[in-house]
C-alpha positions as CSV (number, residue, x, y, z in Angstrom):
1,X,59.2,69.4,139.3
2,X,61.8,67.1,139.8
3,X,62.8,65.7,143.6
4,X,65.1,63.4,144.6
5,X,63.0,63.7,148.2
6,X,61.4,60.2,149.2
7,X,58.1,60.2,150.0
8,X,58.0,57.2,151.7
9,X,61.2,57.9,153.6
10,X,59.9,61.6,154.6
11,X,56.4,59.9,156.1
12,X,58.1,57.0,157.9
13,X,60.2,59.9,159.8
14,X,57.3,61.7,160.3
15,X,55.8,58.7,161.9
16,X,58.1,58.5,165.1
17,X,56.8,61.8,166.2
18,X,53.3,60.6,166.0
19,X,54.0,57.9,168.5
20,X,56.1,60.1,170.8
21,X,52.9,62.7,171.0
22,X,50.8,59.1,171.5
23,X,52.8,57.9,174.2
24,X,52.3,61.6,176.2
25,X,48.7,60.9,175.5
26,X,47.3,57.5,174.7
27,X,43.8,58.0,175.6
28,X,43.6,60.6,172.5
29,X,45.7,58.2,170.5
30,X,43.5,55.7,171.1
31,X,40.0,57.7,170.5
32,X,42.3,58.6,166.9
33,X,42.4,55.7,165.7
34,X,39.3,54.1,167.0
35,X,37.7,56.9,164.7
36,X,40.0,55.8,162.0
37,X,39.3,52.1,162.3
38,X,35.3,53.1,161.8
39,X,35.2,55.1,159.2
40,X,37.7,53.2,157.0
41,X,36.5,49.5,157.1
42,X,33.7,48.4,154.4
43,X,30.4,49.6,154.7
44,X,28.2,50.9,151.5
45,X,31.6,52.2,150.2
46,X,34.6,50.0,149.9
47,X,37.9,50.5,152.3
48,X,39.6,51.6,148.7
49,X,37.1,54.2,147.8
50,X,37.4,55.1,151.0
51,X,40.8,55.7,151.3
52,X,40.5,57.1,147.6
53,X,38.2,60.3,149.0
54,X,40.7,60.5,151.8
55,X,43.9,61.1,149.3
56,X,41.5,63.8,147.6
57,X,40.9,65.6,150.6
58,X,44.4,65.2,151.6
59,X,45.5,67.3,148.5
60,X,42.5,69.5,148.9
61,X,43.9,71.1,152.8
62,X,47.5,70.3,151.9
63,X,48.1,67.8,154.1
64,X,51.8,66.5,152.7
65,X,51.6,63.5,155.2
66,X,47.7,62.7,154.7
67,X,48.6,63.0,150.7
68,X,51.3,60.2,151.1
69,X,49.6,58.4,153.6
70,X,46.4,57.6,151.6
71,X,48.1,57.3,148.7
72,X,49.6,54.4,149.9
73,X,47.1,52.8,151.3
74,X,44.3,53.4,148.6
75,X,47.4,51.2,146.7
76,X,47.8,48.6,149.8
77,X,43.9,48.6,149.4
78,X,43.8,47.5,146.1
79,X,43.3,50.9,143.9
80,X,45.2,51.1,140.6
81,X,47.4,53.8,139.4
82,X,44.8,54.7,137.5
83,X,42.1,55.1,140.0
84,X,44.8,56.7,141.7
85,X,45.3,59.5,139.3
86,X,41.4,59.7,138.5
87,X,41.0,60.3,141.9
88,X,43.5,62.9,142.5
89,X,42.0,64.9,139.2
90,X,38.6,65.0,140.5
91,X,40.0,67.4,142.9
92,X,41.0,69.6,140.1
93,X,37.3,70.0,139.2
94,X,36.1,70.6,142.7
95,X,39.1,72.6,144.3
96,X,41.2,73.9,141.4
97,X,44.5,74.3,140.9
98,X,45.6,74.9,144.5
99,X,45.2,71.7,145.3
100,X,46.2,69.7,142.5
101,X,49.6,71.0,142.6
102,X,50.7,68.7,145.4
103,X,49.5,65.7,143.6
104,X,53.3,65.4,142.3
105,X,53.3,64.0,145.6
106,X,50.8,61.0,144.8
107,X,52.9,60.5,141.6
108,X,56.0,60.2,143.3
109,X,54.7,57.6,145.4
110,X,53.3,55.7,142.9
111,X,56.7,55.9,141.5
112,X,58.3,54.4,144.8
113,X,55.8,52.1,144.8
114,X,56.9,50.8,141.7
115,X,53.8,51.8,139.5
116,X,55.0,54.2,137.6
């Protein structure tokens, strides 16, 4: 499948509408990302592996901004393309091919990123 869609560009845009729907309701916003903040920072599994599992689960439900959002920040958090990839596959074993054929997505960043 070839796209000359950005994935980067596309979740950026997305982004503004977040913070329109967080300035309507800030205390949810805020509760939102306090979650996020405590389940993403080090504990007995790294901030990468975290954010690893996230991208996994992203492709798992579908989510196409979840899928680039993790994806670049399992990168940001130091994962690998590799660990990238190995990560996205292990969803192939769990979910099947439902799932894994929105991981064009995670290569496509990768690409944007410059790592592939």
């Amino acid at each position: 499948m070839e796209t000359e869609e950005k994935q980067l560009e596309l979740y950026d845009s997305l982004i503004k509408y977040r913070d329109k729907r967080a300035k309507v309701l800030p205390d949810v916003a805020a509760a939102g990302d306090a979650v996020r903040d405590a389940v993403y920072k080090d504990g007995a599994l790294s901030h990468k592996v975290k954010r690893l599992i996230a991208m996994a689960v992203a492709l798992g439900i579908g989510c196409m901004p979840c899928i680039i959002a993790q994806t670049r920040q399992a990168v940001e958090a130091g994962a690998s393309k590799e660990e990238v990839l190995e990560a996205a596959s292990v969803l192939l074993a769990i979910h099947g091919t439902s799932g894994y054929a929105e991981s064009w997505r995670v290569v496509k960043v990768l690409e944007e990123m410059g790592m592939m």
